[in-house]
C-alpha positions as CSV (number, residue, x, y, z in Angstrom):
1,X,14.9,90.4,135.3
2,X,16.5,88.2,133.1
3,X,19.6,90.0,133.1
4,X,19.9,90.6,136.7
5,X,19.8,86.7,136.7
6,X,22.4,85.8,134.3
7,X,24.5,89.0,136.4
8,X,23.9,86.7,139.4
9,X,25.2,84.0,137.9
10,X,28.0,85.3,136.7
11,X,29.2,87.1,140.2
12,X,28.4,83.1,141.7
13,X,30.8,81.5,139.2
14,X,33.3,84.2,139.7
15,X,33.7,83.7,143.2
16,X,33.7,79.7,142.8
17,X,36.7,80.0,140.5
18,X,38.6,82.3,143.0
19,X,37.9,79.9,146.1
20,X,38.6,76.7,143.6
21,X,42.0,78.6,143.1
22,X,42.6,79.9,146.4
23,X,42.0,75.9,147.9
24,X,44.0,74.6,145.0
25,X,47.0,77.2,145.7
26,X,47.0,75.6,149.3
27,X,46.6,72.3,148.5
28,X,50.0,72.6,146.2
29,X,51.9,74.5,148.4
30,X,51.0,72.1,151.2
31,X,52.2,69.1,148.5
32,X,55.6,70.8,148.0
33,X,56.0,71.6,151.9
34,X,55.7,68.0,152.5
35,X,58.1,66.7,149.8
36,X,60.9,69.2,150.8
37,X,63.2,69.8,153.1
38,X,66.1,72.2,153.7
39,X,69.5,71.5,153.6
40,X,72.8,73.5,154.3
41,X,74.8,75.5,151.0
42,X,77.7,77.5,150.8
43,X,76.6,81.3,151.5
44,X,80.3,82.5,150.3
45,X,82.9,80.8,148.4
46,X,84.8,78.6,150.7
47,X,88.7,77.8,150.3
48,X,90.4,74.6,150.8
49,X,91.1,74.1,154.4
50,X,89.3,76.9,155.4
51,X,87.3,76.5,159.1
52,X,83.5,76.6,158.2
53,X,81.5,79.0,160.5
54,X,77.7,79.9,160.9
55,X,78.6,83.3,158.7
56,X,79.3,80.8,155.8
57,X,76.0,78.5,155.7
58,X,72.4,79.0,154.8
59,X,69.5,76.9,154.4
60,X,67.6,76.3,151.9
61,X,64.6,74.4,150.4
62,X,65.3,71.7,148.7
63,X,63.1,68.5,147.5
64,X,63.2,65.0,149.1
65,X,63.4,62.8,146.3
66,X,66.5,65.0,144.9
67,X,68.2,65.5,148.1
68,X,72.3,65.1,147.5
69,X,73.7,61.9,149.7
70,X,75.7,63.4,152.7
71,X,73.9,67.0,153.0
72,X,73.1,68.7,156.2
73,X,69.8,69.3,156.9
74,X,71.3,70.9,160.8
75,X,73.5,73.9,160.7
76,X,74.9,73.2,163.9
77,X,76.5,70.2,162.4
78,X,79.0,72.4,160.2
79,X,80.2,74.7,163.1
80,X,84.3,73.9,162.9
81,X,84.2,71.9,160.5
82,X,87.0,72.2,157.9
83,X,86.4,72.1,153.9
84,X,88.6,69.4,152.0
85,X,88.0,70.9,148.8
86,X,86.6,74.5,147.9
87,X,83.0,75.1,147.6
88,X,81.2,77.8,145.0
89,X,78.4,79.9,146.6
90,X,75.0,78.3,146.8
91,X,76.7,74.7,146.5
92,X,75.5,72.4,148.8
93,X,77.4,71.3,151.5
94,X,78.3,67.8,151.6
95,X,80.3,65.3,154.1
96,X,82.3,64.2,151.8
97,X,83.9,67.7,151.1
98,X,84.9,67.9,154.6
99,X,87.8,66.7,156.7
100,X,87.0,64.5,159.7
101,X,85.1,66.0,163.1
102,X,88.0,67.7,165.0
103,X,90.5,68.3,162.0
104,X,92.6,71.6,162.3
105,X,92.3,74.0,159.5
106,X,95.3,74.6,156.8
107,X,96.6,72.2,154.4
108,X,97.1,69.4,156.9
109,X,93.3,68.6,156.5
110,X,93.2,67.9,152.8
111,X,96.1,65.3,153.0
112,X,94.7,61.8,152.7
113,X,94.6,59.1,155.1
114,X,98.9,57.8,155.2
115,X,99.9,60.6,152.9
116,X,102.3,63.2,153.8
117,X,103.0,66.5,152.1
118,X,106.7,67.5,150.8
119,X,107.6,70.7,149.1
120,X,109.9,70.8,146.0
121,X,111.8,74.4,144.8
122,X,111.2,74.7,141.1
123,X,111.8,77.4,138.6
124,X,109.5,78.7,135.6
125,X,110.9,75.4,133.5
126,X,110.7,72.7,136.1
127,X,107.2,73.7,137.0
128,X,106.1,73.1,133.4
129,X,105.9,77.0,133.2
130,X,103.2,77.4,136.0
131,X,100.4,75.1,134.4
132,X,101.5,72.5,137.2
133,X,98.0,74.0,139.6
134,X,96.5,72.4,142.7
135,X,94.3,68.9,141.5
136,X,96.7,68.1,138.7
137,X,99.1,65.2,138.5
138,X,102.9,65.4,137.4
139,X,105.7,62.6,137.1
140,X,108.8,63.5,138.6
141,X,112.0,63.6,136.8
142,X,115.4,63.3,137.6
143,X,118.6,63.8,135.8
144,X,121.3,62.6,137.5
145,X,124.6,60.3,137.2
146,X,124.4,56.9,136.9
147,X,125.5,54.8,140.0
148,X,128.9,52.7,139.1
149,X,129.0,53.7,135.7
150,X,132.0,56.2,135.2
151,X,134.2,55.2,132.1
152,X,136.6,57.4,130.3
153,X,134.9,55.8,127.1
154,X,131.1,56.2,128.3
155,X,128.6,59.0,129.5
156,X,127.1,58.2,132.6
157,X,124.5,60.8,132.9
158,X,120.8,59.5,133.0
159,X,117.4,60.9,132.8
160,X,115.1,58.9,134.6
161,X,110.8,59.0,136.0
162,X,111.3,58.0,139.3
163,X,107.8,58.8,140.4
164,X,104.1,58.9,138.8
165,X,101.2,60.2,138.8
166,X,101.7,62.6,141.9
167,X,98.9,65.1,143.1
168,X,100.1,68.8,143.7
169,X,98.4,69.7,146.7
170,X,99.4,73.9,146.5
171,X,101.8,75.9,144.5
172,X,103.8,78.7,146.6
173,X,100.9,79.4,149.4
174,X,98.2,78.9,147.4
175,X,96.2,75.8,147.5
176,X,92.7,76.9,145.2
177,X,92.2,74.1,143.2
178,X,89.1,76.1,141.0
179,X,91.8,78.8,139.0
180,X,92.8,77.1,136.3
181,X,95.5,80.9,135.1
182,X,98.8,79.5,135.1
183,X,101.2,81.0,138.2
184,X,105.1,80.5,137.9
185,X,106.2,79.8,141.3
186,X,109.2,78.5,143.0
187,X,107.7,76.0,145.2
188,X,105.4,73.3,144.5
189,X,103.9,71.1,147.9
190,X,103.2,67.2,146.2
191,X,101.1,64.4,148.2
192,X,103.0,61.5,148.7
193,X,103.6,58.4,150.2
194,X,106.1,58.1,152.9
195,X,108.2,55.7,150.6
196,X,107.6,58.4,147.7
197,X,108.6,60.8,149.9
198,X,112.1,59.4,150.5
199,X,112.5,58.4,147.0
200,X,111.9,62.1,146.2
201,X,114.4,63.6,148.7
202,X,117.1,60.9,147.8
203,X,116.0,62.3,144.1
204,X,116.6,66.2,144.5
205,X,119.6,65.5,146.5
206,X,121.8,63.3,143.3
207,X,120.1,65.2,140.7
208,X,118.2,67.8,139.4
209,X,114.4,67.2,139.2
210,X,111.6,68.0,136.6
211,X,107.5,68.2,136.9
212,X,106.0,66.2,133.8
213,X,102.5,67.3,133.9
214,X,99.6,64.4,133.1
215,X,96.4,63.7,131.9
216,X,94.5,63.7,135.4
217,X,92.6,60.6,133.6
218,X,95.3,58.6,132.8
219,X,96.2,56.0,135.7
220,X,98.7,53.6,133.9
221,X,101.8,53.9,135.0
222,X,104.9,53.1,132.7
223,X,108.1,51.8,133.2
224,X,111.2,53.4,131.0
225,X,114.9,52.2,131.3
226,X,115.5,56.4,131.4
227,X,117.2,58.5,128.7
228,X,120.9,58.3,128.5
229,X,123.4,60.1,125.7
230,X,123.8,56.9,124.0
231,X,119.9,56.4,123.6
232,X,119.2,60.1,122.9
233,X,121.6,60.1,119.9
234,X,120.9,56.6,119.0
235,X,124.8,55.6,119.6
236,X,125.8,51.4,120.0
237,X,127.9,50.8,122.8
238,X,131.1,49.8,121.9
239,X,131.7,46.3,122.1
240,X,134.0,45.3,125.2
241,X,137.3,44.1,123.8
242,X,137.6,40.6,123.9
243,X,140.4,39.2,126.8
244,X,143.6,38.1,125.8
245,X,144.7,34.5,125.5
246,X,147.5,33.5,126.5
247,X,150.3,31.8,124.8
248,X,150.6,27.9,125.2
249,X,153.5,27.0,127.4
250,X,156.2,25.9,125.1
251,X,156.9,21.9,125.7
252,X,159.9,20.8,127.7
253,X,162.4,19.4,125.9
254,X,162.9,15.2,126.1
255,X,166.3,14.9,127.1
256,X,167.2,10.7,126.7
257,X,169.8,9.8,128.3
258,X,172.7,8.0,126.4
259,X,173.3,5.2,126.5
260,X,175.7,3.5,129.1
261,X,179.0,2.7,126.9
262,X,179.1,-1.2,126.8
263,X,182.3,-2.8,128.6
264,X,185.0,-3.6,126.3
265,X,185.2,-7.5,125.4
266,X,188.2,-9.9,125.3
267,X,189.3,-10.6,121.4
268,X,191.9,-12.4,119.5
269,X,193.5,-11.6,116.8
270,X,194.3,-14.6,114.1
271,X,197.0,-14.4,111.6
272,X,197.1,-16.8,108.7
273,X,199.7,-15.9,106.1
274,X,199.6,-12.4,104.9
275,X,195.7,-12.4,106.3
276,X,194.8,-11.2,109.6
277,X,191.3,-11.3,111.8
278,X,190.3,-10.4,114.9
279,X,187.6,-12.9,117.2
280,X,185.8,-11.5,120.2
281,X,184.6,-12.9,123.1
């Protein structure tokens, strides 16, 4: 008897813990379903300036309190949207990673608001041999003549930074901004301004020009006087000779005037004895 009891009891508390368990798994699913929503990540990788499509997107859970500022929580949202900057699988999709509503695809959507694009040729030296990628920043150098400056006693050649801290939006046709391998190339597209922009085609057009990769966390600008021979080999200028004086005017000559001869004057001659004077008048 007694141990058909304590059996009893036993199957009783075995079937209260399941039930406690079974209500308690409810009650914490029903907890996280109402402090989550879903939201729209990458399925694939997506390129810069690629057209998103439903094919690309996938929802996903993801909790309120953690939920990234600018996600879609409506798929429809992303249909023809284009991506301003690439996007890794399973990355959230975010509005600012996207061009503006009604923004063609291609390259054209990643240039900033009253930027323009412009394409330099460069060779395996002038593009800092292909470490020059998409998202870094480069000074532009030009080596060119100096303006006025021609001497037979003076070099007028001069190095000089004409523009700083420039973003290179795509080397060749290739605008990935995540592959950090080096590519030599022989074009390199730059963002600019349109005032950069005619600075850099005056640039390649007197001279030859240069990339001078940067740290992409270094903002100050600087302001050289450029690189010339004289500076490069730490020559002085020869001093400009100093302008001949000319010689003081020699002075005239005084020419006086004689004297007007006076008139002759009436005399008389006296003789007394052997003694003789003369008396004028």
């Amino acid at each position: 008897m007694r141990n058909t009891r304590a059996l009893m009891m036993m199957a009783i508390a075995v079937l209260l813990a399941f039930a406690a368990v079974i209500v308690a798994a409810r009650w914490i699913g029903a907890q996280i379903q109402g402090n989550s929503g879903k939201i729209a990540v990458a399925l694939v990788d997506i390129g810069l300036g690629a057209r998103i499509n439903p094919e690309m997107v996938r929802m996903v859970d993801w909790p309120t309190g953690a939920m990234p500022p600018g996600a879609f929580t409506d798929p429809k949202e992303l249909d023809s949207r284009v991506a301003r900057s690439s996007m890794q699988r399973g990355e959230p999709i975010m509005e600012g990673k996207l061009a503006p509503p009604g923004t063609k695809g291609g390259l054209s959507a990643v240039v900033a608001e009253g930027k323009r694009a412009i394409t330099v040729r460069v060779n395996d030296v002038v593009g800092v041999a292909g470490f020059a990628l998409p998202g870094n920043y480069v000074d532009i150098l030009v080596n060119t003549q100096e303006e006025g400056a021609k001497s037979p006693t003076r070099d007028s050649t001069i190095s000089k930074i004409v523009l700083e801290r420039i973003l290179v939006l795509a080397i060749a046709q290739e605008s990935n901004r995540d592959d950090t391998k080096p590519k030599v190339v022989n074009a390199v597209t730059l963002e600019v301004s349109p005032e950069q922009a005619e600075r850099l085609d005056l640039a390649r057009s007197v001279g030859s020009l240069s990339l001078v990769l940067r740290n992409q966390i270094d903002p100050d600008p600087v302001n050289t006087g450029g690189a010339t021979k004289a500076t490069l080999f730490n020559v002085q200028a020869p001093a400009a000779p100093a302008p001949k004086s000319e010689p003081a005017p020699r002075p005239r000559p005084v020419i006086r005037q004689a004297a007007a001869p006076r008139p002759p004057a009436d005399h008389v001659e006296i003789i007394k004895g052997l003694a003789r004077t003369t008396q004028q008048f």
